[in-house]
C-alpha positions in Angstrom: -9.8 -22.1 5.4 -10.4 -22.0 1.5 -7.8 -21.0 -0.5 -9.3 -18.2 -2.1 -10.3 -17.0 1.0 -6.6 -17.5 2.6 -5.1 -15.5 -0.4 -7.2 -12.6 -0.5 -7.0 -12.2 3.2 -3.2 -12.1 2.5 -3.0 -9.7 0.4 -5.6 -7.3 2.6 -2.8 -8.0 5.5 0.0 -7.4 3.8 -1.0 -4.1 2.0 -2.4 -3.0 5.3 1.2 -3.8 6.8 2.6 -1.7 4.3 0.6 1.1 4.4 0.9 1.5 8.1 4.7 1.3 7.9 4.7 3.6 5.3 2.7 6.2 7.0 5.2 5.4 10.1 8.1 6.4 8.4 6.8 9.3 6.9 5.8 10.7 10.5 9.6 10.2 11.6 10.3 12.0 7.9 7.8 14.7 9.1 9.5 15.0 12.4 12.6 15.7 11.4 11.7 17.7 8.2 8.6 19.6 9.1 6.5 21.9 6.5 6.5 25.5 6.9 4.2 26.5 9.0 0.7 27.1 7.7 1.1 25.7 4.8 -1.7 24.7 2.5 -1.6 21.0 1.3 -4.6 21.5 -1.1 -2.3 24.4 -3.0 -0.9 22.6 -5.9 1.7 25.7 -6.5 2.7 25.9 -3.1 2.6 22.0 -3.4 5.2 21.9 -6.1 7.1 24.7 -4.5 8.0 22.6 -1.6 9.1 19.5 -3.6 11.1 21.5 -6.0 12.8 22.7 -2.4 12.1 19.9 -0.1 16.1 18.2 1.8 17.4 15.8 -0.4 17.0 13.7 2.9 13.2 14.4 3.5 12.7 13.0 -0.1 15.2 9.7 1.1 13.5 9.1 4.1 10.0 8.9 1.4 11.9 6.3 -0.9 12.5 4.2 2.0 9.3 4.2 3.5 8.3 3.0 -0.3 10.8 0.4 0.4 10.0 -1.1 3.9 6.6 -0.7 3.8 6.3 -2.7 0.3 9.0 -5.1 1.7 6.7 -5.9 4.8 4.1 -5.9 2.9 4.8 -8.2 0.4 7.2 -11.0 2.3 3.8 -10.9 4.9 1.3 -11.6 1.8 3.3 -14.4 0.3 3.7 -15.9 3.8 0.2 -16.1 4.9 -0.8 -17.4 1.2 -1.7 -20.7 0.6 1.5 -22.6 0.3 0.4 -25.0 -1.9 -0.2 -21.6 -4.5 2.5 -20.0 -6.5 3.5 -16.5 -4.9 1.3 -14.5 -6.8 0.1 -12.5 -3.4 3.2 -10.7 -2.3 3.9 -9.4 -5.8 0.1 -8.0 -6.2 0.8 -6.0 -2.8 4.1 -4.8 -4.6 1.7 -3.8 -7.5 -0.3 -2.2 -5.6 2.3 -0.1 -4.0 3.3 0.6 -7.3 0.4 2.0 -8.4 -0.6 4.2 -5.6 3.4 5.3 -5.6 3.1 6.3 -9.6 -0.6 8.1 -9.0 1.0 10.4 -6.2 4.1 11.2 -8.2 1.7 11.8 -11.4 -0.9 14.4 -9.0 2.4 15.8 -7.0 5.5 17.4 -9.4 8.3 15.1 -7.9 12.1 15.5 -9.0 12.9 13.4 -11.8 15.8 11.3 -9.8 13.0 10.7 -7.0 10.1 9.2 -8.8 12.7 6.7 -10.9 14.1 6.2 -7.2 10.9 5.6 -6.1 9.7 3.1 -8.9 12.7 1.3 -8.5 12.6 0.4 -5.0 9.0 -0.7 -4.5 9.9 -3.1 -7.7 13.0 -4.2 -6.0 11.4 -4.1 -2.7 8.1 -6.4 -3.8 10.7 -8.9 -5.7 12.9 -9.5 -2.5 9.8 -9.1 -0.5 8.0 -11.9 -2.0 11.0 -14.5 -2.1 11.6 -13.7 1.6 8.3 -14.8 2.1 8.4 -17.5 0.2 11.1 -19.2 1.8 9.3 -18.1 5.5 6.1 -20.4 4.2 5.3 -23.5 5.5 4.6 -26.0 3.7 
């Protein structure tokens, strides 16, 4: 298979990987910290209600679906990529992460300690994520 090919399909796998084991995490999160009932997602008041009032460990259980799923994510991109290639794939999923994390905390108010929590751990999580993978690479 090209190379090209190779890394783009990586990075498609392993920002699919994360987003499913974000969303995963999040159901448990739901689960055990469900909205009122009724209650209107579309709202942004009501939406900003429930943040400024939402369990310290609902908001956890969010930052560490960041984590995993950019974790997964990025250690499966780098180890599918061409090994011949620097690791550039794993760190683009970890970008990508980022940016759809920092585009939901700029639409939704977010505590101040949650979105610097947040940032933080897909960086972190895309930087260990992406070494992990490289040393799982053939070469």
């Amino acid at each position: 298979m090209p190379r090209i090919i190779r890394n783009v399909l990586s990075i498609f796998a392993g920002t699919f990987v994360a987003i499913i084991l974000i969303a995963l995490v999040q159901a448990v999160a739901h689960s055990m910290y469900p909205p009122p009932p009724d209650f209107d997602f579309n709202d942004p008041a009501a939406l900003a209600e429930l943040m400024a009032t939402a369990p310290v460990g609902a908001l956890l259980l969010v930052i560490l679906s960041y984590f995993l799923g950019t974790l997964a994510g990025s250690m499966l991109a780098t180890k599918l990529s061409a090994p011949e290639g620097p690791a550039r794939q794993g760190m683009f999923v970890g970008v990508l992460m980022l940016i759809a994390a920092v585009m939901n905390l700029v639409k939704i108010p977010h505590p101040l300690w949650f979105a610097a929590g947040s940032v933080a751990a897909i960086i972190v999580a895309g930087i260990i994520g992406t070494l992990a993978g490289c040393k799982l690479r053939k070469p």
